[in-house]
mmCIF file as gemmi writes it, N, C-alpha and C atoms, coordinates in Angstrom:
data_model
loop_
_atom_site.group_PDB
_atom_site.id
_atom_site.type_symbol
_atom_site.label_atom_id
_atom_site.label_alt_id
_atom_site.label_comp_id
_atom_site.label_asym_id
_atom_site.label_entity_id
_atom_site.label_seq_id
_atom_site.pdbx_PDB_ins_code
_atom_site.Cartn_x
_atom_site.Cartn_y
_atom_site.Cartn_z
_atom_site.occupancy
_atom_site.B_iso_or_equiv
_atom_site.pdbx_formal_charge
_atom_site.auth_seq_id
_atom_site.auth_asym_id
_atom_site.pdbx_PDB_model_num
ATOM 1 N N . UNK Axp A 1 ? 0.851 -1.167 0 1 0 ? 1 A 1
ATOM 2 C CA . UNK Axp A 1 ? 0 0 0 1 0 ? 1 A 1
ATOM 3 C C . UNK Axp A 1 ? 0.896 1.23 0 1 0 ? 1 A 1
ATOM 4 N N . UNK Axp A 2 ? 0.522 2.312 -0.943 1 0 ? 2 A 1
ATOM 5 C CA . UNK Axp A 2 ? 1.337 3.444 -1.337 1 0 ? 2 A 1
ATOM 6 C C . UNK Axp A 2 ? 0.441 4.501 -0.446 1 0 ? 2 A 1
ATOM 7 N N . UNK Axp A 3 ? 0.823 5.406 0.601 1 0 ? 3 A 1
ATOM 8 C CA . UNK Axp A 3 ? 0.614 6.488 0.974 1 0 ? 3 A 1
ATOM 9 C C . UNK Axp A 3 ? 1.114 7.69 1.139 1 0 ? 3 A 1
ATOM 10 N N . UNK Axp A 4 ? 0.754 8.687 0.82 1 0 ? 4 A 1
ATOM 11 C CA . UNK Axp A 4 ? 1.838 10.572 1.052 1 0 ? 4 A 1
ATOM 12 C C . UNK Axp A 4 ? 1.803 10.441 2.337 1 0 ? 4 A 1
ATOM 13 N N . UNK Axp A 5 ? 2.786 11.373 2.599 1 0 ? 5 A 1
ATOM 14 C CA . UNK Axp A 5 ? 3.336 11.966 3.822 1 0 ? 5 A 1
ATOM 15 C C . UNK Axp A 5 ? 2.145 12.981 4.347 1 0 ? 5 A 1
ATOM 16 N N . UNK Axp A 6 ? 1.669 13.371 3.368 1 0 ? 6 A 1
ATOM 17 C CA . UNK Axp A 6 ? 0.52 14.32 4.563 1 0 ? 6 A 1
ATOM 18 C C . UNK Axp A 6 ? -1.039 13.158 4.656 1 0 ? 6 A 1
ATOM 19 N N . UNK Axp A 7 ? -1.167 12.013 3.448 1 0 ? 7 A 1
ATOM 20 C CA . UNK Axp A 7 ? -1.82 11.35 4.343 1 0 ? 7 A 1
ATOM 21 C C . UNK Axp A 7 ? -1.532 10.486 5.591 1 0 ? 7 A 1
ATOM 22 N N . UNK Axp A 8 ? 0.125 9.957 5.549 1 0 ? 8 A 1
ATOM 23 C CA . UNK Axp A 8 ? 0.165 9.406 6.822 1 0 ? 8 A 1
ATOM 24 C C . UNK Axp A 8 ? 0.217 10.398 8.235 1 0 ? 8 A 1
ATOM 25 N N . UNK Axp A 9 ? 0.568 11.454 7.792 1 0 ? 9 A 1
ATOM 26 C CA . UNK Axp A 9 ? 0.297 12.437 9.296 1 0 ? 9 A 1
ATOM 27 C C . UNK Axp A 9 ? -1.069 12.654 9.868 1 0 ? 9 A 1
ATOM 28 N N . UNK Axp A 10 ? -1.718 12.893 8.767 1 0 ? 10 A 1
ATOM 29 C CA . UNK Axp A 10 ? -3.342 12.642 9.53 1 0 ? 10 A 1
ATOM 30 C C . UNK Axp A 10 ? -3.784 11.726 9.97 1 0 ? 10 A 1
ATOM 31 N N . UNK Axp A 11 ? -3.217 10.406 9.168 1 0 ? 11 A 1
ATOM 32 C CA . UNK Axp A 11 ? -4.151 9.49 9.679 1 0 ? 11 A 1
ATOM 33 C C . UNK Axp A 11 ? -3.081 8.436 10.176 1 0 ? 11 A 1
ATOM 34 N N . UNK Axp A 12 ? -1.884 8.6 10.898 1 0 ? 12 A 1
ATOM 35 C CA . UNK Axp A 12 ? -0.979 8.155 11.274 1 0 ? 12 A 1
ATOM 36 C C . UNK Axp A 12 ? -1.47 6.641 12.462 1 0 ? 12 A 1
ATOM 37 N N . UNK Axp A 13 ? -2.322 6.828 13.397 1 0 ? 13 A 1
ATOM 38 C CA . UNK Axp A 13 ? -2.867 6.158 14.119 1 0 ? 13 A 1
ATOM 39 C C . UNK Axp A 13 ? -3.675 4.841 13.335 1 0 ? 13 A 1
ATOM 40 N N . UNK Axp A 14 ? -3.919 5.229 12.183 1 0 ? 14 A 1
ATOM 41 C CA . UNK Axp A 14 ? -4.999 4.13 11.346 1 0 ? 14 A 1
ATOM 42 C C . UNK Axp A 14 ? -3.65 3.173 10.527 1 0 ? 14 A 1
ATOM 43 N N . UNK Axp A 15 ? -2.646 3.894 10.23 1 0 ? 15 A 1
ATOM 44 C CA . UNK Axp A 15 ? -1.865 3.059 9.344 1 0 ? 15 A 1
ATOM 45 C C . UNK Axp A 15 ? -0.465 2.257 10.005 1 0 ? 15 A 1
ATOM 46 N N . UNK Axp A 16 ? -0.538 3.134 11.571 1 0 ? 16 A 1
ATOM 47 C CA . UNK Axp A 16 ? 0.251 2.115 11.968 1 0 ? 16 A 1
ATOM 48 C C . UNK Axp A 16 ? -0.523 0.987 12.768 1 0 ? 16 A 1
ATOM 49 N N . UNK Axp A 17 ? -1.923 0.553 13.409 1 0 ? 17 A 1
ATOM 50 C CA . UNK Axp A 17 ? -2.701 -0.449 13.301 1 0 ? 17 A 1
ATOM 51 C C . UNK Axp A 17 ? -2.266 -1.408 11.568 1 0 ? 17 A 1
ATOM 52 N N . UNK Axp A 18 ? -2.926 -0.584 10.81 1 0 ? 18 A 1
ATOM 53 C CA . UNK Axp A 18 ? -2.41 -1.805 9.755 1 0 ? 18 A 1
ATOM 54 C C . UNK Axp A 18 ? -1.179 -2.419 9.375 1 0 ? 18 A 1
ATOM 55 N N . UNK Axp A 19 ? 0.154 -1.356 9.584 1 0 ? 19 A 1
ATOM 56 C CA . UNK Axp A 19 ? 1.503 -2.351 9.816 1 0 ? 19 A 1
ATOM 57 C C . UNK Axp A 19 ? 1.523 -3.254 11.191 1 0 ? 19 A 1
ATOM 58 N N . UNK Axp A 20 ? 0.662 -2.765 12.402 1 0 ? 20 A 1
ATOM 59 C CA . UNK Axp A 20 ? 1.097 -4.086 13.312 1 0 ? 20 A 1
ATOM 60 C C . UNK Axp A 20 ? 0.17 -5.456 12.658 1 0 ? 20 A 1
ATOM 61 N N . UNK Axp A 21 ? -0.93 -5.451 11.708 1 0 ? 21 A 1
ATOM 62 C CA . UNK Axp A 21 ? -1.31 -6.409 11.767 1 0 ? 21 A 1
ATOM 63 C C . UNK Axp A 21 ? -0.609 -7.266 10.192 1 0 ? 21 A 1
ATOM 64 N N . UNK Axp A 22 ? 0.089 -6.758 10.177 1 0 ? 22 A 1
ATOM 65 C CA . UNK Axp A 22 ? 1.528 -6.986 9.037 1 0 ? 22 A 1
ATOM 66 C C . UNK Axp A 22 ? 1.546 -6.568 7.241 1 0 ? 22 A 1
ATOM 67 N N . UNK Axp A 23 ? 0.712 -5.016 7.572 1 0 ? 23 A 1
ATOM 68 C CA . UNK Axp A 23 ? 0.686 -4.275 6.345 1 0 ? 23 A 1
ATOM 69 C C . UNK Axp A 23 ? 1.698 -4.266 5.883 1 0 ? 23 A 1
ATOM 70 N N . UNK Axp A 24 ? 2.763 -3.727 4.942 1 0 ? 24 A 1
ATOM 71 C CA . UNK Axp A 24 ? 3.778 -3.053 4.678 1 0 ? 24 A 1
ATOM 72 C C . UNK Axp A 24 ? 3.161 -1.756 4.164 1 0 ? 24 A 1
ATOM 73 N N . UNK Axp A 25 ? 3.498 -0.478 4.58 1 0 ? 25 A 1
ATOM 74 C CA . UNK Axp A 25 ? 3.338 0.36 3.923 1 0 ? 25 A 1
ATOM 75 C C . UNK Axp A 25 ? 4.414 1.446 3.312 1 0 ? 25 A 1
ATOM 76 N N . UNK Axp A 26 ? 4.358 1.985 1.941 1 0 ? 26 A 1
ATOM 77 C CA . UNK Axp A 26 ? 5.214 2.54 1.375 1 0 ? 26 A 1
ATOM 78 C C . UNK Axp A 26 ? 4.811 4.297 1.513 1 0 ? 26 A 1
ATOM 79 N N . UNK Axp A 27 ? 5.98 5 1.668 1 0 ? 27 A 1
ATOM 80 C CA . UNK Axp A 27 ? 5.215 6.164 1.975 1 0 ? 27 A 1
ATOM 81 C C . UNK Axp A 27 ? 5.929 6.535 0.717 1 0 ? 27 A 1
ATOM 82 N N . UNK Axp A 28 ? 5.04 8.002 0.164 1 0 ? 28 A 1
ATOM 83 C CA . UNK Axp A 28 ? 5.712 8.66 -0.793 1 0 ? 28 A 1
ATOM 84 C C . UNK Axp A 28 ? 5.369 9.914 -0.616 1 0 ? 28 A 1
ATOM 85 N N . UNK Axp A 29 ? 6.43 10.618 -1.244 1 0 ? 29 A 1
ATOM 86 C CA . UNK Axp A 29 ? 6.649 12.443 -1.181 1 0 ? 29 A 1
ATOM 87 C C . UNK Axp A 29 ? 6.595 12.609 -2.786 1 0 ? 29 A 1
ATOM 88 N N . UNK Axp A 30 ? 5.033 13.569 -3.391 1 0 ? 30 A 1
ATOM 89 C CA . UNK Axp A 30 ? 5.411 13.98 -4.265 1 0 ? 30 A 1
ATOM 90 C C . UNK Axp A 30 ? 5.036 12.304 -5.512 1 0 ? 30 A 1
ATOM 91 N N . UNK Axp A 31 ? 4.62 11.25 -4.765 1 0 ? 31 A 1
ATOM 92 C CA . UNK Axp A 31 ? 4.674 10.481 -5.692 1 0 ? 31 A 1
ATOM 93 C C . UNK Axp A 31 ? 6.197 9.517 -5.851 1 0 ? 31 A 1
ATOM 94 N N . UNK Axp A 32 ? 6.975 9.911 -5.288 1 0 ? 32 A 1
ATOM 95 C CA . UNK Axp A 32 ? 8.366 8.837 -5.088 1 0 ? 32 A 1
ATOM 96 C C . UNK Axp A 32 ? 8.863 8.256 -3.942 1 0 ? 32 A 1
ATOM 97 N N . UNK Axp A 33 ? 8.567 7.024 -3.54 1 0 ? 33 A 1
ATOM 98 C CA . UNK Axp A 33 ? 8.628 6.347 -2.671 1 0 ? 33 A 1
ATOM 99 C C . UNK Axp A 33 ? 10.2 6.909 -2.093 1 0 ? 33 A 1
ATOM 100 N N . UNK Axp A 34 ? 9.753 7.228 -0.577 1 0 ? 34 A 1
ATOM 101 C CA . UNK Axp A 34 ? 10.726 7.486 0.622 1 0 ? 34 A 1
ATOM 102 C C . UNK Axp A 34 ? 11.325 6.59 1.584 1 0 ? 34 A 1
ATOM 103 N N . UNK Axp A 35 ? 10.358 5.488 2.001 1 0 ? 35 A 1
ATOM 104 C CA . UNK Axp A 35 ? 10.239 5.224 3.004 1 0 ? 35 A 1
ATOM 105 C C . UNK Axp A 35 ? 9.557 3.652 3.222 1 0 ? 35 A 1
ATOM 106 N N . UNK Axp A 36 ? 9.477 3.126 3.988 1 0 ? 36 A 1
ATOM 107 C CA . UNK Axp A 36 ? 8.684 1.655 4.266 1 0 ? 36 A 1
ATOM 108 C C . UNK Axp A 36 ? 8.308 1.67 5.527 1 0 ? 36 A 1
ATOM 109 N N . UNK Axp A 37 ? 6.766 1.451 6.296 1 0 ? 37 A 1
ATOM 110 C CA . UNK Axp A 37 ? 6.659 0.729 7.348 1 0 ? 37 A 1
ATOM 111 C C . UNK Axp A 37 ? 6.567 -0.511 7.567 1 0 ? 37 A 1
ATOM 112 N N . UNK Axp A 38 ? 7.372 -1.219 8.277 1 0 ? 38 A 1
ATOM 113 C CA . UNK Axp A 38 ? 7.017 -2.74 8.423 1 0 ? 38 A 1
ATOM 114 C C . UNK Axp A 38 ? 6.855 -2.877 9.963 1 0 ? 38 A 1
ATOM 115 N N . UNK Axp A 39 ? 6.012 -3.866 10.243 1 0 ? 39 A 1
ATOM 116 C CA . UNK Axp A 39 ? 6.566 -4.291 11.879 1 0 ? 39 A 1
ATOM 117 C C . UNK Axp A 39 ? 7.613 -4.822 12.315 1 0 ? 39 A 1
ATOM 118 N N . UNK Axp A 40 ? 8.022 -4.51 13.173 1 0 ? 40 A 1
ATOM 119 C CA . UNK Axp A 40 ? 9.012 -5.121 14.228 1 0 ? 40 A 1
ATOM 120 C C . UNK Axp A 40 ? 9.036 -6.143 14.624 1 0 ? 40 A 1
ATOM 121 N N . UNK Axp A 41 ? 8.08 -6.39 15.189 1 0 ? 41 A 1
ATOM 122 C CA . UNK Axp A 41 ? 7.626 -8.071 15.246 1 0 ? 41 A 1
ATOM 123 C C . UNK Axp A 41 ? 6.59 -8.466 14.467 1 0 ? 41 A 1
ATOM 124 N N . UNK Axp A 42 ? 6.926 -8.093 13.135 1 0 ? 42 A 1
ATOM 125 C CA . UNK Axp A 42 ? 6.006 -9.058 12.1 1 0 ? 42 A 1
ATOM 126 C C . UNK Axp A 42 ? 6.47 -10.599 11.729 1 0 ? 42 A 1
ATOM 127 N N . UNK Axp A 43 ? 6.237 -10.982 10.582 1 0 ? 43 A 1
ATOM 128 C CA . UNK Axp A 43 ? 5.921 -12.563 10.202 1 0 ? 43 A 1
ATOM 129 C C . UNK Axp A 43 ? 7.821 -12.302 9.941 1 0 ? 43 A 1
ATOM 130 N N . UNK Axp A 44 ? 8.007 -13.276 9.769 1 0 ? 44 A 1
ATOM 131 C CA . UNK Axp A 44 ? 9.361 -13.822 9.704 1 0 ? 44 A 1
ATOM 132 C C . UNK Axp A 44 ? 10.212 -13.862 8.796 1 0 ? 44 A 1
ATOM 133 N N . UNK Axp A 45 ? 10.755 -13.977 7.754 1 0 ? 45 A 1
ATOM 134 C CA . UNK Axp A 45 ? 11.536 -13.695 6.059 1 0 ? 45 A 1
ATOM 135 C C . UNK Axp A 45 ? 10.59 -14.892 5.882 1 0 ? 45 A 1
ATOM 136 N N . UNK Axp A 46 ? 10.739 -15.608 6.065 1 0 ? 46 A 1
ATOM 137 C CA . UNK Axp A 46 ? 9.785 -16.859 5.112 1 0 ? 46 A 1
ATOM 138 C C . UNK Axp A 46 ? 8.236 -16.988 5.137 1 0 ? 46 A 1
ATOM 139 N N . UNK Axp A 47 ? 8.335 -16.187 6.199 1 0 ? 47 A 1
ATOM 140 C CA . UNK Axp A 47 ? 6.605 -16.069 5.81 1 0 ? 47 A 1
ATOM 141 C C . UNK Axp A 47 ? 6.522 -14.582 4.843 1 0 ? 47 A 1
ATOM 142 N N . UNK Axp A 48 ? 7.508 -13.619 5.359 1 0 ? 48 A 1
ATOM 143 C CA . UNK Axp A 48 ? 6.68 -12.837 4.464 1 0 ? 48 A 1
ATOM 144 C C . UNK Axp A 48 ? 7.234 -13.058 2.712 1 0 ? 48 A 1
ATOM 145 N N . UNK Axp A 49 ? 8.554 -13.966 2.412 1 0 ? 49 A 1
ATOM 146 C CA . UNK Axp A 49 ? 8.38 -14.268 1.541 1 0 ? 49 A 1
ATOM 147 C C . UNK Axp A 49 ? 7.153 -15.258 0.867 1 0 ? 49 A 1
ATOM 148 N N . UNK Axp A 50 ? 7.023 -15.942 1.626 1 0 ? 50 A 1
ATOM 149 C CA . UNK Axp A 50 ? 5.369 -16.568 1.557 1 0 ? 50 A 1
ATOM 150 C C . UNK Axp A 50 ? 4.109 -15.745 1.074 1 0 ? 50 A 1
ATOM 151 N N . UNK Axp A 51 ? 3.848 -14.762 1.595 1 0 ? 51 A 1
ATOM 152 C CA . UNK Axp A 51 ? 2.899 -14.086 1.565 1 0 ? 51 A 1
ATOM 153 C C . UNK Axp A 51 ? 3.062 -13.092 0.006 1 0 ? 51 A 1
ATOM 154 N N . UNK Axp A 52 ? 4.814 -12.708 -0.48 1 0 ? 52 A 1
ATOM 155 C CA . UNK Axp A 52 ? 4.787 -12.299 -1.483 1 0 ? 52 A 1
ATOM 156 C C . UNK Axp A 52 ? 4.6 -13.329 -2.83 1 0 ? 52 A 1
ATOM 157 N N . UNK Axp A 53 ? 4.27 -14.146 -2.398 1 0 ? 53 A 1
ATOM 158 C CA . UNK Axp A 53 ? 4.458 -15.211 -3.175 1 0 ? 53 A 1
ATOM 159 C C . UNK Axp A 53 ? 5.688 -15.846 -3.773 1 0 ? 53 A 1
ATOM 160 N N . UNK Axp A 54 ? 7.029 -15.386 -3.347 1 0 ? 54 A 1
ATOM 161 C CA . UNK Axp A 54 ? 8.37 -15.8 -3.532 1 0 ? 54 A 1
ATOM 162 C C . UNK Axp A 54 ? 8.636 -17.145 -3.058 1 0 ? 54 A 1
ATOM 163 N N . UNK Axp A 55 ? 7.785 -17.319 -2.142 1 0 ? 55 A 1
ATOM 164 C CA . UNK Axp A 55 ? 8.351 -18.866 -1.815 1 0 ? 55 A 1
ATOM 165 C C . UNK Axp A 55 ? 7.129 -19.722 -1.467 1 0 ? 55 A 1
ATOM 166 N N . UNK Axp A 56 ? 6.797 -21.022 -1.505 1 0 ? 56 A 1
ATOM 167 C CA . UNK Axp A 56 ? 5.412 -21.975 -1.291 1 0 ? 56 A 1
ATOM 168 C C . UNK Axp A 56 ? 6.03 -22.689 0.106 1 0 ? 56 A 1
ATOM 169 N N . UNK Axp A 57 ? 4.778 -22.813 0.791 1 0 ? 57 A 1
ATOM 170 C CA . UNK Axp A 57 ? 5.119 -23.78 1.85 1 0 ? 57 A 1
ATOM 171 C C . UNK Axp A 57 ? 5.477 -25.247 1.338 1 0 ? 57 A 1
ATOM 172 N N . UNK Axp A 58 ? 5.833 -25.828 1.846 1 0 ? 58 A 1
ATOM 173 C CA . UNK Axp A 58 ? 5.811 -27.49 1.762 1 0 ? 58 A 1
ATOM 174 C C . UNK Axp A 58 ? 4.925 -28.14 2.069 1 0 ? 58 A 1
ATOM 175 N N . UNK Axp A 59 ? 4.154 -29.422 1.406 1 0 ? 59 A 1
ATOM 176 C CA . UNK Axp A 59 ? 3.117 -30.038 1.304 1 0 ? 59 A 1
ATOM 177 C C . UNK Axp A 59 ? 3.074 -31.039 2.291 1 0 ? 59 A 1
ATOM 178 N N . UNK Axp A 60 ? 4.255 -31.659 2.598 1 0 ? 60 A 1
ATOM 179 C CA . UNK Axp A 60 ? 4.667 -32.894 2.648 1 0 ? 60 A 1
ATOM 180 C C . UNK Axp A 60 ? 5.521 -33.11 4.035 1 0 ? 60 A 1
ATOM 181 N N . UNK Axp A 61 ? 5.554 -33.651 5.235 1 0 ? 61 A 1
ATOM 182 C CA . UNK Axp A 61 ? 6.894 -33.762 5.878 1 0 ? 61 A 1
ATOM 183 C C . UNK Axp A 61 ? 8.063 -34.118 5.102 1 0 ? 61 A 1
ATOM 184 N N . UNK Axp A 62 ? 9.47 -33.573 5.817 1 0 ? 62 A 1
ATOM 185 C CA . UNK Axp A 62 ? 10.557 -33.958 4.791 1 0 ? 62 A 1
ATOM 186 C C . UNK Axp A 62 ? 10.737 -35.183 5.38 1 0 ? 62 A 1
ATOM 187 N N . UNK Axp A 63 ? 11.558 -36.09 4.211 1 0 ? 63 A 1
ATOM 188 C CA . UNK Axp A 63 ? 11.652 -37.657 4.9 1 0 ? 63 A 1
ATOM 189 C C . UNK Axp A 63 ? 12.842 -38.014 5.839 1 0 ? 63 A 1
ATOM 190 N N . UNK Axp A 64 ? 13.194 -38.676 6.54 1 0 ? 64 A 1
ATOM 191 C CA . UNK Axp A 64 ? 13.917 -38.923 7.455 1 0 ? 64 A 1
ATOM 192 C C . UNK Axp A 64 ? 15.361 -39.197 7.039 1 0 ? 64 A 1
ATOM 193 N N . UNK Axp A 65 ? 16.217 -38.66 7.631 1 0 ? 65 A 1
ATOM 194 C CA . UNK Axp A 65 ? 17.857 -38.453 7.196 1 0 ? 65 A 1
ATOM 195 C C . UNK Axp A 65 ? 17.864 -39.951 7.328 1 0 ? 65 A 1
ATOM 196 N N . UNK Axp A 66 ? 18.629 -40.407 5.939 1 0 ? 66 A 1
ATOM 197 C CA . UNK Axp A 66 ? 18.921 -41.801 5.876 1 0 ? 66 A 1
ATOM 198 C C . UNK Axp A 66 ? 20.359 -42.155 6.971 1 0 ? 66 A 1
ATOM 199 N N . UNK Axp A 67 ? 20.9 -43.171 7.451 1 0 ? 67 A 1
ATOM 200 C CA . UNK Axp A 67 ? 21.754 -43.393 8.014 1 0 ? 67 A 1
ATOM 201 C C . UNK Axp A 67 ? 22.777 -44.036 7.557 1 0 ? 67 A 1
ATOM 202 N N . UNK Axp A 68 ? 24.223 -43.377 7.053 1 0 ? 68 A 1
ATOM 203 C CA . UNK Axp A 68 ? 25.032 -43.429 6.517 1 0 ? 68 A 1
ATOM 204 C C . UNK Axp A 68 ? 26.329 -44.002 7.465 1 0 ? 68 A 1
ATOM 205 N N . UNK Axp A 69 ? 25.995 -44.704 8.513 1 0 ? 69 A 1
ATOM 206 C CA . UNK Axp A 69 ? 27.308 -45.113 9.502 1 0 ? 69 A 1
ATOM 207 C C . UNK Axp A 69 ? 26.961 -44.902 10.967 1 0 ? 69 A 1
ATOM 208 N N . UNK Axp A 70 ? 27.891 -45.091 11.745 1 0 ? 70 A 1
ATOM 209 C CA . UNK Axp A 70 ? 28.133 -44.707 12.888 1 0 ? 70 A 1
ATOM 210 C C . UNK Axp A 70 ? 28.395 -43.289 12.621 1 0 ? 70 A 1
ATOM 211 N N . UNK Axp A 71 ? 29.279 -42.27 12.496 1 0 ? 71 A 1
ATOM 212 C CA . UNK Axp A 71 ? 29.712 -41.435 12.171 1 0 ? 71 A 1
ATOM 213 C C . UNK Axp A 71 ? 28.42 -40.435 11.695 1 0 ? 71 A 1
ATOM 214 N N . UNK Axp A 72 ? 27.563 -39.096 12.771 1 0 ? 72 A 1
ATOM 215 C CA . UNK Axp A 72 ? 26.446 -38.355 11.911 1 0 ? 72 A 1
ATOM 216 C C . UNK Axp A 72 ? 27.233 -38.201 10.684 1 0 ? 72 A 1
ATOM 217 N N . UNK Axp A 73 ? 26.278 -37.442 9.691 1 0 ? 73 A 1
ATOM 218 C CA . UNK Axp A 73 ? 26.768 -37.043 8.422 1 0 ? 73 A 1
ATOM 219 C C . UNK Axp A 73 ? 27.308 -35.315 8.435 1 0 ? 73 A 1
ATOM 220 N N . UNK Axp A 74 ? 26.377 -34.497 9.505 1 0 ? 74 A 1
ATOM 221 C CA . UNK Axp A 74 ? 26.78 -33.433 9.857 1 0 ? 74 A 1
ATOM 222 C C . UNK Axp A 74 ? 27.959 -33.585 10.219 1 0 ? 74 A 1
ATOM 223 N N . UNK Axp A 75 ? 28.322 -34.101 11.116 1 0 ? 75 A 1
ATOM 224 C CA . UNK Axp A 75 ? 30.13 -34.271 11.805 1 0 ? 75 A 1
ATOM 225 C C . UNK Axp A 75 ? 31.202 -34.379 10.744 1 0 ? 75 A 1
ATOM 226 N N . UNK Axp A 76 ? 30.608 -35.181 9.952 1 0 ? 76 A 1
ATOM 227 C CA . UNK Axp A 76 ? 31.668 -35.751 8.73 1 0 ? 76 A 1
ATOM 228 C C . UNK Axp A 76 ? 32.073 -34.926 7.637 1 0 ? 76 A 1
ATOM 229 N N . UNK Axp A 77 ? 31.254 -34.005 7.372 1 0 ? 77 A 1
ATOM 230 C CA . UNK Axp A 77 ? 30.628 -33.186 6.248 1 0 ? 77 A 1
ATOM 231 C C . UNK Axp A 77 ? 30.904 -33.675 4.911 1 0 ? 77 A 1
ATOM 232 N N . UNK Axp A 78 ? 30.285 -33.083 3.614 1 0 ? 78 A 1
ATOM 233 C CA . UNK Axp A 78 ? 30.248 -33.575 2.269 1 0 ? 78 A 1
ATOM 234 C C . UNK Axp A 78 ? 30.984 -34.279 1.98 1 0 ? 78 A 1
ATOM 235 N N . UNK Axp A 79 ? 32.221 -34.152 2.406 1 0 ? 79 A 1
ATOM 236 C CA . UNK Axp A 79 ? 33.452 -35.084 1.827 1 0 ? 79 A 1
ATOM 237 C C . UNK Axp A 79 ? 33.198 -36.833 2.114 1 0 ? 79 A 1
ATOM 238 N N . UNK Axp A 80 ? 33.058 -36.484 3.62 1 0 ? 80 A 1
ATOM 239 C CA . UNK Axp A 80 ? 32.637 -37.897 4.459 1 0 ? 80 A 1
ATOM 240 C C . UNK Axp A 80 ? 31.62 -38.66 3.778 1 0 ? 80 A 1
ATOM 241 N N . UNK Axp A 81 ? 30.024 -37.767 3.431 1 0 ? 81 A 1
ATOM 242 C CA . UNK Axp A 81 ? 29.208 -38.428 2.53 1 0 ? 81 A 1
ATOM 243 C C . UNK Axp A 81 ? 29.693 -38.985 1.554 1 0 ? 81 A 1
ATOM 244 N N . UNK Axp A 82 ? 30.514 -38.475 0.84 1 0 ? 82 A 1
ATOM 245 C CA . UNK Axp A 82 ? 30.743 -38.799 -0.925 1 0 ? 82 A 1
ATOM 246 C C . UNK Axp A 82 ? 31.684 -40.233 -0.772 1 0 ? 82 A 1
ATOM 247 N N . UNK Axp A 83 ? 31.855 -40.431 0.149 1 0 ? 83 A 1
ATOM 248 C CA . UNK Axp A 83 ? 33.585 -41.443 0.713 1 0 ? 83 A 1
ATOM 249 C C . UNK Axp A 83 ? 32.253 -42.278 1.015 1 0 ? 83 A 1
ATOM 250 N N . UNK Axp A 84 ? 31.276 -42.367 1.92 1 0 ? 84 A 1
ATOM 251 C CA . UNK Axp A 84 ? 30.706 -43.74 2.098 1 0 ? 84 A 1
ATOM 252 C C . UNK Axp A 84 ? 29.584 -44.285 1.265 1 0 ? 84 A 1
ATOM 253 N N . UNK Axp A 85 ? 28.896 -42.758 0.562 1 0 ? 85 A 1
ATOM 254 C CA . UNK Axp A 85 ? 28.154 -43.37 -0.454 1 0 ? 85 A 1
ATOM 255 C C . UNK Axp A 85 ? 29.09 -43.952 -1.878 1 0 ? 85 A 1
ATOM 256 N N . UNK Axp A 86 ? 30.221 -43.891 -2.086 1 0 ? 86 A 1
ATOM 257 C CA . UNK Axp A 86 ? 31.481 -45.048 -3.304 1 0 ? 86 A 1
ATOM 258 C C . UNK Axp A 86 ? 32.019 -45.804 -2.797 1 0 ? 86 A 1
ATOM 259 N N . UNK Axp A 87 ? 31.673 -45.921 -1.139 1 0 ? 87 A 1
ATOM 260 C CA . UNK Axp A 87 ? 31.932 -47.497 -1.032 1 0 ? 87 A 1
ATOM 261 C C . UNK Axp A 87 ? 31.216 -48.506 -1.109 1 0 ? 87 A 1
């Protein structure tokens, strides 16, 4: 949502209600964006990439880390994987 500077001074109380309930609002002077309100404690990068439509939730649980040894696979890192999955 695009608003001027002399509408957000009047109605300053109405538009920061709509950034806490996780508006973004763009202010502009003159017609050229200045400025952004966002919340502080709004939705999170992935939700609000979510919400821009940049990113989809997942449908599905992810499936369970297969077990590659004694040894986690985190501890070992990529190298370790590539060494026990060619043996």
């Amino acid at each position: 949502m695009e608003v001027s500077v002399s509408q957000l001074r009047a109605q300053l109380k109405d538009y920061l209600a709509q950034v806490k309930q996780g508006e973004a609002i763009v202010v502009t002077e003159r017609g050229v964006p200045i400025a952004q309100l966002v919340s502080v404690d709004g939705a999170s990068l992935l939700e609000q990439l979510e919400r821009e439509g940049l990113l989809t939730a997942p449908t599905a649980e992810r499936p369970p880390v297969p077990d590659f040894g004694s040894e986690p696979v985190a501890a070992s890192g990529l190298a370790g994987l590539i060494k026990r999955l060619r043996r």
